[in-house]
N, C-alpha and C positions, 0 to 999 in steps of 0.2 A: 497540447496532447494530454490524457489522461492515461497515467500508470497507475497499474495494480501493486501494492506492498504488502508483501507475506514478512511478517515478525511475529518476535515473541514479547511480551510484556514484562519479563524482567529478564536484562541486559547478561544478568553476572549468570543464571541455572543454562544448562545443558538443553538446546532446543530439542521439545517435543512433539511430533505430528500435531498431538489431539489439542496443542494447545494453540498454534499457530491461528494466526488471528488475520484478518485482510483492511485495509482502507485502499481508499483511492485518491489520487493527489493530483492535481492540473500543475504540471510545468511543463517545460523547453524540452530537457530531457534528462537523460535515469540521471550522469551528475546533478542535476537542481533540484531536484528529490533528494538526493540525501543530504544535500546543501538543506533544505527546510528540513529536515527532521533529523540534524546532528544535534539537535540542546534539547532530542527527546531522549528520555532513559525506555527505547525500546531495542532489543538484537534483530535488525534487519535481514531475513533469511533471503529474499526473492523479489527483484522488481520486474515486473511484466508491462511490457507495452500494449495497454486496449487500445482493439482497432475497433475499426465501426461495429461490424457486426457483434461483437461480444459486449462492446457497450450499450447496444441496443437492446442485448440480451439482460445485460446486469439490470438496466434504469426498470424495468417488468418490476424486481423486487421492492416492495416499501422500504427499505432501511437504507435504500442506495443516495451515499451522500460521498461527492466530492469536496478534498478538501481546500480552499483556496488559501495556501499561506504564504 
């Protein structure tokens, strides 16, 4: 499955809209996600489960990269 993760880039400020940031990560499920991105220094606001259709919508964009870790 592929989740969407909404964070911010530094862990310790007060999360802001405009700063919130997106990747996307292939695991099992939303626990294995934050299992691979516990030893990152980011504040994870929101993990979203992509379903097909919104995946198919994302992949359109050039910057659209899954992450495999």
């Amino acid at each position: 499955m592929i989740f969407k993760v909404f964070y911010q880039d530094n862990k310790t400020e007060v999360p802001v809209r405009e700063k919130t940031s997106a990747m996307y990560v292939q695991a099992d499920a939303e626990r294995d996600v934050r299992l691979k991105l516990k030893d990152r220094s980011i504040n994870i606001e929101y993990i979203q489960k992509v379903d097909e259709a919104h995946h198919e919508y994302e992949k359109q964009n050039e910057d659209f990269k899954v992450l495999e870790i």
